[in-house]
N, C-alpha and C positions, 0 to 999 in steps of 0.2 A: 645412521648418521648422515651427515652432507656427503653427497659426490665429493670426490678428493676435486681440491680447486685447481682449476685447470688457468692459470697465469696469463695463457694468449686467447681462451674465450673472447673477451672484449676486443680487442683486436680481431681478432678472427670475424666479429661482427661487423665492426666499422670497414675491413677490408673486403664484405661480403662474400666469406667464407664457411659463413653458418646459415646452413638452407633453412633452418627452421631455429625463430631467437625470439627472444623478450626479453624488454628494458621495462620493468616495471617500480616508479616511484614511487612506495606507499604513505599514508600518512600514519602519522605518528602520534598529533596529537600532545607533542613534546614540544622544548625549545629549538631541540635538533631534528622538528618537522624534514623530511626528506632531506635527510644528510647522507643517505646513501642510495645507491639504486640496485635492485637486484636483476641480472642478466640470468635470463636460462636459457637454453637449448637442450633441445631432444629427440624424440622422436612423434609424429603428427601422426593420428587415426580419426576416423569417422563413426563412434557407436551408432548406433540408431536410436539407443535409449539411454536417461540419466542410469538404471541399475547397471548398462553394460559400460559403466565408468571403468576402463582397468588403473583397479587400485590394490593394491598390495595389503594381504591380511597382516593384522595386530602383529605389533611385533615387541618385545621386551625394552623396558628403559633404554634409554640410550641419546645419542646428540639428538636432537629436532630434526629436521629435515622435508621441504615440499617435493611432493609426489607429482602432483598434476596442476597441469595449468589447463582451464575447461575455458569455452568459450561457449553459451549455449543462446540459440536464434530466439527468435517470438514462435517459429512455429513448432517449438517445442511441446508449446503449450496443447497439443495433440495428445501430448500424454495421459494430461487430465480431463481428455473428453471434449475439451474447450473447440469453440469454431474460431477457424484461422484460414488462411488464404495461404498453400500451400506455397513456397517461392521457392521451395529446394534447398537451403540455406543448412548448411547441416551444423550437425554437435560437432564440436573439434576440439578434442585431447589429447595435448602438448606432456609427454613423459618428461619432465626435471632430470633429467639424466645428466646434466652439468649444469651449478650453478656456482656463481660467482658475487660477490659483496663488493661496488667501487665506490670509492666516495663520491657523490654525487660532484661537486666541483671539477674534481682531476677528470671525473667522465665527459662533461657539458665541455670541460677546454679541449678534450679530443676530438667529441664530433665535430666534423666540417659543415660549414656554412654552404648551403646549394641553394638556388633560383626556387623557387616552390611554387610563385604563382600561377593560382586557379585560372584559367582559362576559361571563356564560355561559362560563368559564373550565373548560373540562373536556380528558380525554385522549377522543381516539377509542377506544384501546382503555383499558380500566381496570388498574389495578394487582393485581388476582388476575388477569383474563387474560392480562396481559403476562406476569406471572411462568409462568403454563403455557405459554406461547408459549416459554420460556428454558429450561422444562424438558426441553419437547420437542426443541427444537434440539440442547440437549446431547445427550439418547438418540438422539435416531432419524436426526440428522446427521453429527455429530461422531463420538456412539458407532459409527459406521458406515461411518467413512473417508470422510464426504463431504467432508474439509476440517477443517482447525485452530483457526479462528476467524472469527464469524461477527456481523454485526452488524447488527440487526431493528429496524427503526424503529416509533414510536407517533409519534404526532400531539398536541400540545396545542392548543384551538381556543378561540378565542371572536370577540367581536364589540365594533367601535368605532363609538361613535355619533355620528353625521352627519362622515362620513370625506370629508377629505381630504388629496393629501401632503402639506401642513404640517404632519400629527399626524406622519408619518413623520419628517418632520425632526425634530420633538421627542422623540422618542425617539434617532435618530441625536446627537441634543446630549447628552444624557442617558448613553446611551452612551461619547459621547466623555470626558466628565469624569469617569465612573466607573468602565468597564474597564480592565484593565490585562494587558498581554498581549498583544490580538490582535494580529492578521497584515495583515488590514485591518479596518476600523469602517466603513462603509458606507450609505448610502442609493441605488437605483437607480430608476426610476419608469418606466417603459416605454410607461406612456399606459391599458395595459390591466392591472398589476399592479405592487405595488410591493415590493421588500425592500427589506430594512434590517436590518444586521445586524453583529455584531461577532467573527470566525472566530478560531482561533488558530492556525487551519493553514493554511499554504502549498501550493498543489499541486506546481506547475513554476514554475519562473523560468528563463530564458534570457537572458543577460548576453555579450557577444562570444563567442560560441560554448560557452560555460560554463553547462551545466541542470545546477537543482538541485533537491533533491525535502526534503521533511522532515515525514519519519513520525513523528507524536506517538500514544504510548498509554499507557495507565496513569493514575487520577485519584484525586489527596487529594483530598477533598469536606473542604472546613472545617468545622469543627463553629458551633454559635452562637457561641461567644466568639473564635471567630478559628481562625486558624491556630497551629500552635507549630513551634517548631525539633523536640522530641519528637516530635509528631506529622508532620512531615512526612521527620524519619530511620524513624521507622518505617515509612512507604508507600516510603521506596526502600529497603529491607530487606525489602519482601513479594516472595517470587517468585512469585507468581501476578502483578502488577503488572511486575513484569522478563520475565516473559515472554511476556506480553501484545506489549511493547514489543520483544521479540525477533523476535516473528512477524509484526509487522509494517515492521522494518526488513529481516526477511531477503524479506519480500513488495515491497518498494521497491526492494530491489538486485535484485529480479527485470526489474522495468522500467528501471531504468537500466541497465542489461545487456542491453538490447533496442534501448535509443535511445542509447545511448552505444559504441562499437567496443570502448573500452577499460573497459568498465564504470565505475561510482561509488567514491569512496572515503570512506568514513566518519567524519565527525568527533563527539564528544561523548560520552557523552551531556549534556543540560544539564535546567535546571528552568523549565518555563516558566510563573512566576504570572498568574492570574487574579483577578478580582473575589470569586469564590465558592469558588474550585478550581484545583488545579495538575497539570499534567501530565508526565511526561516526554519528551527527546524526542532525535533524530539529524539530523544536516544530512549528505545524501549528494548531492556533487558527478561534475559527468563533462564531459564534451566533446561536441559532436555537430554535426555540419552538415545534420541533418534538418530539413525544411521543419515551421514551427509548427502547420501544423495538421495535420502527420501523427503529430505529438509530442502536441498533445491525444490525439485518437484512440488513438494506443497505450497513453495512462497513463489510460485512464478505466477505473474509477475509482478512488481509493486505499482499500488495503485496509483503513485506519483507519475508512472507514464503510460498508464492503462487508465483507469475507472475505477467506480464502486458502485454494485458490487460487482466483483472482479469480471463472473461468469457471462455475468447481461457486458460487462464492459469490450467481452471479446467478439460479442454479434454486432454491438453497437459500431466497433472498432472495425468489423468486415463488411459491414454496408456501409460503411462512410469514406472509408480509404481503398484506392485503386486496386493496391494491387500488397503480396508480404512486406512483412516492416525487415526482411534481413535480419539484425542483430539487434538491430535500434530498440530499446527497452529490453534487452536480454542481460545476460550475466556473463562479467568474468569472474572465474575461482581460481585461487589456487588452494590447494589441498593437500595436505600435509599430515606430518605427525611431530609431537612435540615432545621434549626430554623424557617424560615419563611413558611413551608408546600412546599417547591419550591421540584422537584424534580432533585435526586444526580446519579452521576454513577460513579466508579471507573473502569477499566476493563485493562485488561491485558492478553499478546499474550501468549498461552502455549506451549510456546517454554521452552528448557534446565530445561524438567520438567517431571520427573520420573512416569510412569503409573505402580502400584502394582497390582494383584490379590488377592484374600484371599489367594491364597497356597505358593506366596509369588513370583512369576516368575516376573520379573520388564524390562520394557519397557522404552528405555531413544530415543527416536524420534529427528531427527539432519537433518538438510537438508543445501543446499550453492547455493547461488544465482549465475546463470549459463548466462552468458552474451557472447554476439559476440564473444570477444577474449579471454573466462576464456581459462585455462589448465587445463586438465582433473586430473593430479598428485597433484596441488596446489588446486584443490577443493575437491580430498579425503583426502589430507590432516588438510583440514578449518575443514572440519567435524568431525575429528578428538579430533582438539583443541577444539572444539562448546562443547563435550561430554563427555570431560574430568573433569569439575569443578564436576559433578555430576558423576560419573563412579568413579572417582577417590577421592570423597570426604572425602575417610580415610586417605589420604596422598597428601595433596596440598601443592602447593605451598607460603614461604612466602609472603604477601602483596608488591609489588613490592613500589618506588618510583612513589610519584604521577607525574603523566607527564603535565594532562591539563592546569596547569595556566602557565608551564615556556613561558616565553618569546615567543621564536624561532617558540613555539607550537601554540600561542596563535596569531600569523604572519602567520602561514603556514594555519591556519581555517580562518582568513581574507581573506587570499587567493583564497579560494573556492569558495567568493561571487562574485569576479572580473570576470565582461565579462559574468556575464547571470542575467535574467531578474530581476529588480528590483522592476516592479509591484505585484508580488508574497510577496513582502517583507514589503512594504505599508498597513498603515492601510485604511479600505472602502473606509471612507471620504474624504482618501488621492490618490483616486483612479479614479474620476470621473475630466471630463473635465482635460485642460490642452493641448488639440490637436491642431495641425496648425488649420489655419480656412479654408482651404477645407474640411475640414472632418466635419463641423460645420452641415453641412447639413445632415448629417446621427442622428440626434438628429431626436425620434419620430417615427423614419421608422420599419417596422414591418418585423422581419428576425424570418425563421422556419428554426433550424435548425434538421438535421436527422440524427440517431445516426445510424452509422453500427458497434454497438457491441465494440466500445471503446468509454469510457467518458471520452476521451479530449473533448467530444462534450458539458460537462457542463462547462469545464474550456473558450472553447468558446464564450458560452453566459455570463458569467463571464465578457469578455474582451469587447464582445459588450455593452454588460448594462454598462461600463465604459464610450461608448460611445455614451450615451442617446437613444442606440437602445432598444426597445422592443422585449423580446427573447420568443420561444417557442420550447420546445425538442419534437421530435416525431421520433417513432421506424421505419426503414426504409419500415417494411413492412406494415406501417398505413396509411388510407384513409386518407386524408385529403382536404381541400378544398382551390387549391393556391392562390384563388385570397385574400382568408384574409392576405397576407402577400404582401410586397416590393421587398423580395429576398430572396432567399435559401441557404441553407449551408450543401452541403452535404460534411456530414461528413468522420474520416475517420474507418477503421476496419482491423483488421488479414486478412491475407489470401493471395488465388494465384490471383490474378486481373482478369488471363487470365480462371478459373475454373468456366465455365457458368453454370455447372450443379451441385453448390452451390445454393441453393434457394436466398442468402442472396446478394450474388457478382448478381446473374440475376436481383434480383430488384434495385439494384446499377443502371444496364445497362438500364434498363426501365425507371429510374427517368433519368437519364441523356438527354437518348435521348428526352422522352419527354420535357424536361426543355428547352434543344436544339430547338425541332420544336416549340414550344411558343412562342420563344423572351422570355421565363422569366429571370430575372435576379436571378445570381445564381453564388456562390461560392463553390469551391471545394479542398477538402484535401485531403492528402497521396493518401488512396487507390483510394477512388471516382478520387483524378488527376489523379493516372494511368487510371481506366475505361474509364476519358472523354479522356485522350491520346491515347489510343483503338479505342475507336469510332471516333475521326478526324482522324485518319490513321498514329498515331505514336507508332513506332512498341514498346513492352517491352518487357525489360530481367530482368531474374536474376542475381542481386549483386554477384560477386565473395567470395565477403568479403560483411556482411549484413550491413547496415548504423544504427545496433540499437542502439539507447540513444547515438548519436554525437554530437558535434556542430563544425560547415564547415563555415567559412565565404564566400561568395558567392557574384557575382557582380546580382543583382535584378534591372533588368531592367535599368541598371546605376549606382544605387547606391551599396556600399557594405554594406554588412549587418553579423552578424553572427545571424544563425540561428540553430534551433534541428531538426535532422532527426531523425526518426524512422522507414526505412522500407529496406525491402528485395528486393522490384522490384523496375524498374526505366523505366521509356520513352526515348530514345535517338533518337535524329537527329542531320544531320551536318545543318541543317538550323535557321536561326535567325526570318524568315519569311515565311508565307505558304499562299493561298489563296485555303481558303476549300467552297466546293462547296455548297448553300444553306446556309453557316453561315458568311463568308466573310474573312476579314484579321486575320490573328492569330500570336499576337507577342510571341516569345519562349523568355524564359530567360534559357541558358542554359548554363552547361562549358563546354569554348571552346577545354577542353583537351580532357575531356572523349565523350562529346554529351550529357550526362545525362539531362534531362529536371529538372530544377528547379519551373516552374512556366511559365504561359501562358495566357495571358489575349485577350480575344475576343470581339466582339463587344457586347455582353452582360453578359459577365463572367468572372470571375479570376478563378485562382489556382494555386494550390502549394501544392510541394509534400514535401516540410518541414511542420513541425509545430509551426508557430507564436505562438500559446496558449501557447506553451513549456516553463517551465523555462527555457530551452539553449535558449533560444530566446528573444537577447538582449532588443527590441524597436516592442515586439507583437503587442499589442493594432497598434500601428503606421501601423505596416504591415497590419493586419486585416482590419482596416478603410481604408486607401487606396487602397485595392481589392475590397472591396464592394460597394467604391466609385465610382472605374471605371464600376464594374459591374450596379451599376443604374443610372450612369449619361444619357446614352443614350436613356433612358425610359423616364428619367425625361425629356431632349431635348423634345423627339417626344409629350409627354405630353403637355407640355408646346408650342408647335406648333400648336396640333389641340384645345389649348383651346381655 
């Protein structure tokens, strides 16, 4: 159950007598949105790893009660193998050894008002080189297949005089009566550094076995005189903003497709105002009985202040930025247990959230999701407004007019579901069967699929399991043994197609060919299609303009479809038809305008260089089962021959 409450806690803080405390606002989601705040104190440690989290085994029914309050850096992400630029920045885990319930009003009337202005107010990097930093990303990243979108941090710095956290608190109050929106409002103090902070994003929640993730992107930046209903139907009528917000919900269903058996299901989109700015956003729900702290580690960190996909997002993110991001895109948790002994997680992204030193020099961490067509002006600008609620906390803005429920607003987020995938949006139950009865036969059949370095390859197995297949992930450089499977799915990944002195792209070309001389049947996406377009002798280029996070309606094989691309390279011919030597006929699906290959089906293989799994992709599951179908009807024939 709870620490017995300890009465002078709060006081004990505001009098700075608790060497290690937190004021944390959650939201609720209710009418009584942050009507209360919870204080902890305890004792502060340094794991080295999320598993050496000390957390208290299961324990019998009983009151609820949080354990740990975690705060984990960017260069965690060492766990997962990932590259990162070491900055020292360690894990810190705060023991709940006393917590406290105050009502949020009686608390904000206690703290004291203190002087808070930043001094020496500057970015580490400046506003023309940022803007070169966004130009280059797009060319020499994006235009390159390293990824869809990519998100670069600057720094805003300055300095408080004669610090201590009581100034924190005062801005935490300041905060609490002027944002509107966040996810949690924040103070945390460690002993050796302080945030405070007000996020609007949620990382993971875990509820009776119920994680929830919710990718926000896209931002009206209000003008001086406010917001308008105008102005905020036209930012959800920009598609550059919609699918910003595309490519990062379809990066989220990546991960809950990883920690979830039956993947997430989709709800929203909705409007989430802020003090300065609004964003949009998704709530994706799943099931899972993985242990918490192996559910950190697998969701670090959201692509909303990284990239997609994640792995290429963190090389991309260390050649481009100076030096570690500290905490900036990292996680706060707290962790807990709930009346029934079940275990709890609350957590949230450390974004629009101030990093202190004891001598008082403060760090406010701001970055803008960098896509095909951003503008290098209009994204030093975003970061701008991102930095402002907190930089400018002595002097905000009044609370604008609410926008999310008018009418026009509430028609124009209708909008955003039209014309892409609605299996995403379906609950489990409501996910299986349902297929023409060709596809009937693909119940039971045993698909490996092979991950090169993007999980769309769990969103995959996701859409196959919908379709009675038996799915298996394996990394693309693992042994494995083909005959335990039906058909393959090689997957797709970042990169140049044509760069054989990639270890990753060369074992791409060795599974291919060898799948090839087999006869195994076997499908293939984005990147794997350009390699197998390589090896039949279909030349590739690079996209002028990258195809990342699209959706193209396309004629497939006859019918038209709209589908999600995500890539930089493409296969062209002017042929509809080929006869390749040792493999046989090869029908091209391609546009007749450009030559671009869309998809190619062999006597014992599909592909496509769209992505079915994709939320832009209206009728996935349909598309999936139908390449796999052609790919093992011919097996099955000859089977069925010599039995």
């Amino acid at each position: 159950m709870n620490a017995a409450p300890n009465r002078n806690l709060f006081e004990r803080v505001l009098h700075g007598q608790a060497p290690c405390f937190a004021l944390i606002a959650r939201s609720t989601g209710s009418a009584g949105e942050r009507a209360t705040i919870d204080v902890f104190a305890g004792a502060v440690s340094y794991p080295s790893s999320l598993a050496e989290l000390p957390l208290a085994a299961p324990t019998a029914a009983g009151a609820g009660r949080q354990e740990l309050l975690v705060l984990v850096p960017y260069r965690q992400l060492r766990e997962r193998g990932f590259t990162t630029h070491d900055d020292g920045a360690p894990l810190v885990a705060i023991t709940c050894d006393e917590h406290e319930t105050v009502p949020a009003q009686l608390a904000l009337a206690a703290i004291p008002d203190a002087d808070t202005a930043l001094g020496e107010r500057h970015f580490d990097i400046d506003d023309e080189a940022y803007a070169e930093i966004v130009e280059r990303v797009i060319t020499d990243e994006i235009g390159t297949g390293a990824g869809s979108n990519f998100v670069i941090k600057r720094t805003l710095e300055g300095d408080l005089d004669d610090y201590s956290p009581a100034k924190a608190l005062a801005v935490f109050k300041r905060l609490m009566r002027r944002e509107v929106g966040a996810y949690w409002i924040f103070v945390i103090h460690t002993g050796e550094r302080t945030f405070v902070g007000a996020t609007p994003e949620r990382h993971l929640t875990l509820h009776e076995g119920c994680a929830t993730m919710n990718p926000i992107s896209g931002t009206y930046r209000y003008p001086q005189s406010g917001p308008t209903i105008d102005g905020i139907n036209a930012f959800l009528g920009d598609r550059k903003e919609s699918d910003e917000l595309y490519m990062v919900l379809d990066e989220e269903l990546k991960m809950m497709a990883r920690i979830c058996p039956a993947g997430g299901q989709v709800t929203g989109p909705h409007l989430r105002e802020m003090a300065r700015l609004a964003h949009t956003e998704y709530f994706i729900v799943g099931h899972t009985e993985a242990d918490v702290r192996d559910l950190l580690r697998e969701t670090m960190f959201a692509p909303t202040v990284t990239g997609s996909p994640i792995e290429s997002a963190t090389r991309v993110i260390a050649r481009h930025e100076r030096a570690g991001r500290g905490y900036y895109s990292g996680i706060a948790a707290l962790i807990g247990r709930d009346a029934r002994g079940e275990r709890t997680l609350d957590s949230a992204i450390l974004i629009r959230t101030a990093e202190i030193d004891r001598a008082g020099h403060v760090r406010i961490g701001v970055g803008s999701t960098l896509v095909r067509h951003s503008d290098a002006v209009s994204e030093v600008m975003e970061t701008h407004a991102k930095v402002a609620a907190l930089s400018n906390a002595f002097d905000p803005p009044e609370a604008g007019p609410a926008l999310a429920q008018h009418p026009s607003v509430q028609a124009a987020l209708r909008e955003r579901n039209k014309g892409i995938a609605d299996f995403w949006f379906r609950p489990y139950g409501g996910r299986q069967g349902g297929m023409a009865d060709e596809l009937a036969e693909l119940s039971g059949c045993r698909a490996l699929i092979v991950d090169a370095e993007d999980h769309f390859t769990a969103m995959i197995a996701q859409q196959l399991s919908s379709l009675g297949l038996a799915t298996e992930v394996c990394g693309v450089h693992d042994a494995v043994d083909l005959a335990r499977y039906d058909v393959v799915v090689m997957g797709p990944g970042p990169g140049d197609p044509s760069d054989a002195g990639d270890p990753r792209i060369a074992r791409l070309y060795t599974w291919l060919r060898h799948l090839i001389d087999e006869g195994k049947p076997f499908m293939a996406v984005c990147l794997s299609h350009q390699i197998l377009n390589a090896i039949l002798g279909i030349p590739l280029v690079r996209r002028e303009v990258p195809n990342q996070g699209i959706q193209v309606e396309i004629d497939l094989f006859g019918q038209r479809e709209r589908v999600g691309f995500y890539n930089t390279y493409v296969a062209r011919t002017v042929r509809d038809e080929m006869e390749i030597d040792g493999v046989g006929t090869l029908a091209i699906s391609r546009d007749p305008r450009t030559g671009e290959v869309h998809a190619l089906r062999g006597p014992t293989f599909s592909s496509m260089q769209f992505h079915a799994e994709s939320v832009l992709t209206v009728d996935g599951p349909r598309i999936l089962g139908e390449a796999i179908t052609h790919a093992i009807r011919r097996e099955k024939r000859l089977t069925s021959v010599t039995a």
